[in-house]
C-alpha positions in Angstrom: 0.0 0.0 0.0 2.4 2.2 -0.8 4.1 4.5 1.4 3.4 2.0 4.3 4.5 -0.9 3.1 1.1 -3.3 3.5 0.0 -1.8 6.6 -3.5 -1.4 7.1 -4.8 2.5 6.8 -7.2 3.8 9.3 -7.9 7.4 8.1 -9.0 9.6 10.8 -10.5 13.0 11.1 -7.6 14.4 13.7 -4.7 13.7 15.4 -5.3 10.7 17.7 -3.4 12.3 20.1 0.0 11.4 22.5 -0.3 7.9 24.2 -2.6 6.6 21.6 -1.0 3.9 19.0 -2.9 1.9 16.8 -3.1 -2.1 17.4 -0.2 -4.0 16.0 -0.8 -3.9 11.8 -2.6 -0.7 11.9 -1.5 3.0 11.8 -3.2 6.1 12.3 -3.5 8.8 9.2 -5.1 12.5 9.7 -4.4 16.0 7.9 -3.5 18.7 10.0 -3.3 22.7 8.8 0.0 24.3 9.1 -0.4 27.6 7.8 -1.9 28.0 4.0 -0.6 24.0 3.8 -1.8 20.8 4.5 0.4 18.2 5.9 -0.5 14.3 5.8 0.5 12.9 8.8 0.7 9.3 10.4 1.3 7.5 13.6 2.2 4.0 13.4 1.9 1.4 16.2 5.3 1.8 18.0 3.9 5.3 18.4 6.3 7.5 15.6 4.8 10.0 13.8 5.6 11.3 10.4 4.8 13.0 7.4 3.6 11.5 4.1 3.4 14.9 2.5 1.9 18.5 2.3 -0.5 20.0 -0.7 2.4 22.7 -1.3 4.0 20.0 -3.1 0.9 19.5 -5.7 0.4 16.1 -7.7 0.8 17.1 -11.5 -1.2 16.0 -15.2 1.4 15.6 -18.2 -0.8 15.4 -21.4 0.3 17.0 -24.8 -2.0 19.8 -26.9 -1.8 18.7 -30.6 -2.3 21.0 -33.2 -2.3 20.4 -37.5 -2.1 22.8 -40.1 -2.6 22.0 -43.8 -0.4 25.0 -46.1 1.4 27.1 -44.1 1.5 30.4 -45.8 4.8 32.0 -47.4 4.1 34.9 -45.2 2.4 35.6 -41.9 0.6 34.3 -39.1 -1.3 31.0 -39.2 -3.6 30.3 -36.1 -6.2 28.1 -37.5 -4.5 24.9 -36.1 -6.7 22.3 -35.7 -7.2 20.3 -32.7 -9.5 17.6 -33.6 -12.5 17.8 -35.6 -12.3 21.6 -36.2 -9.9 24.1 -38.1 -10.7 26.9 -35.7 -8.7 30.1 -34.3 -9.9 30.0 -31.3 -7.2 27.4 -29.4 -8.6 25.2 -26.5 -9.5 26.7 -22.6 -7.4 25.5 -19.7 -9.4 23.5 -16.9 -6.7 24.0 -14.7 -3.2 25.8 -13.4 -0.4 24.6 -15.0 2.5 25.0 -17.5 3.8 25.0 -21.5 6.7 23.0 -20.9 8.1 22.2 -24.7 6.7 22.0 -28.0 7.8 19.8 -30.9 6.9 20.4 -35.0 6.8 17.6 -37.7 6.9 19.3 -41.3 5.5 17.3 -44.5 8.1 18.7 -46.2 11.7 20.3 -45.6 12.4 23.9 -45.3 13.8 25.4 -48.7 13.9 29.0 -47.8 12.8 31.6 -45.4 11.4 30.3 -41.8 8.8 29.4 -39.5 8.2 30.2 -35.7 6.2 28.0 -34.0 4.9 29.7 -30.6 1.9 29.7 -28.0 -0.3 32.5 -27.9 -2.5 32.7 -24.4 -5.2 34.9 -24.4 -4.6 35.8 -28.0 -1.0 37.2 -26.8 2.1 35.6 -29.1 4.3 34.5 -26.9 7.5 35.1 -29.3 10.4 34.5 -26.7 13.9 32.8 -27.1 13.7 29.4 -25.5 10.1 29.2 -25.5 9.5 29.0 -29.8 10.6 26.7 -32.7 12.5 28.7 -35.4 13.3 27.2 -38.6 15.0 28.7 -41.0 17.5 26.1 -42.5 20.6 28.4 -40.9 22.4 28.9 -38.2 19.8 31.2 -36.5 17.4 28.0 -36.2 16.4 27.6 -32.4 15.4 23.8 -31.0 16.1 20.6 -31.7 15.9 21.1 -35.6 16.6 18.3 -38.2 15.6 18.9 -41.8 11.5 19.0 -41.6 11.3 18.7 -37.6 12.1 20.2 -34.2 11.5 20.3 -30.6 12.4 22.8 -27.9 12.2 22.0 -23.8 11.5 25.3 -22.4 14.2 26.6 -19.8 11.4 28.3 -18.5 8.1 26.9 -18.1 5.4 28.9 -19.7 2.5 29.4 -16.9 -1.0 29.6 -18.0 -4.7 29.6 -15.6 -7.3 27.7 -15.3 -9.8 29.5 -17.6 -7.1 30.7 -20.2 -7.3 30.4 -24.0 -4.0 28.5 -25.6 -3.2 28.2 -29.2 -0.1 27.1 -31.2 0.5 29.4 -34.0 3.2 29.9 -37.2 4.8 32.7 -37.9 6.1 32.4 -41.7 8.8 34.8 -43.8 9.2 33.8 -47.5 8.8 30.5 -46.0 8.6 27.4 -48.9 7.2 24.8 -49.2 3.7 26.6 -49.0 2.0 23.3 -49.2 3.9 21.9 -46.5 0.9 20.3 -43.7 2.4 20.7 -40.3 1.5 18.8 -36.9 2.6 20.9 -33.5 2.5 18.8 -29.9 2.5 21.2 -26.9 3.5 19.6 -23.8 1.3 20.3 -21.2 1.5 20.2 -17.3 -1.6 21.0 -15.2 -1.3 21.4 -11.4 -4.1 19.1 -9.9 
């Protein structure tokens, strides 16, 4: 059972209190307030109490935010990914806390000239920063992971974003060919639970 090994769990409501120890095979397990935290606490049957952990170090969601494009323009901004059914430019809204924490591109076909930034934009603000974008641009000014028609970047910074917030992946083209070139985007996605 985890933490304690096969013991049997007894959850109580508050601290059982000093003297108190659970029969042999059984421990005690409350939550007690400290402050803005919760701590998870137990008391096993020789009587020593611990700590199995505190909300202040929440549980986490990895998932990934996939976006396709069919013919990325030669130049200018492309924000009707598609991430499903729909070729919308409207993104997806966040259920919860969390954070952007990469994002990877696959290209139908390789760059031949000009280049391609592939951002987020939250709340309909790019978010164009160094470290946090794919740019590919077949030179030595390409940022990420980049090898011929594909890239990835793990951000040295994790981008926040709120429950409630709008993301979208978007391209950001400059005399980019090929024009006809389909793209798929992946996001990866952390939400604080």
């Amino acid at each position: 059972m985890g933490v304690f090994d096969g013991l049997k769990e007894i959850l109580l409501s508050a601290d059982p209190g000093s003297g108190v120890n659970p029969d042999p095979g059984y421990i005690f397990k409350w939550i007690q307030k400290v402050g803005i935290d919760y701590l998870y606490k137990y008391k096993d049957e020789n009587g020593v109490v611990g700590n199995i952990g505190s909300s202040g170090a929440a549980s986490t969601f990895d998932w990934m935010l996939q976006g396709g494009n069919s013919n990325l323009p030669s130049n200018g901004t492309e924000s009707g990914f598609s991430y499903g059914h729909n070729n919308a430019n409207d993104g997806v809204c966040m259920m919860r806390d969390g954070f952007v924490k990469g994002l990877s591109v696959y290209l139908e076909g390789a760059n031949t000239s000009g280049s391609a930034k592939f951002i987020i934009t939250i709340n309909s603000v790019d978010n164009d920063v160094l470290g946090q974008r794919i740019l590919i641009d077949g030179s030595s000014n390409a940022e990420g992971g980049i090898d011929g028609n594909k890239g990835y970047i793990v951000f040295a910074v994790p981008l926040a974003y709120s429950a409630g917030d709008q993301i979208e992946i978007r391209a950001i083209t400059s005399g980019w060919n090929p024009t006809a070139a389909d793209c798929t985007v992946l996001s990866h996605m952390e939400d604080t639970l």
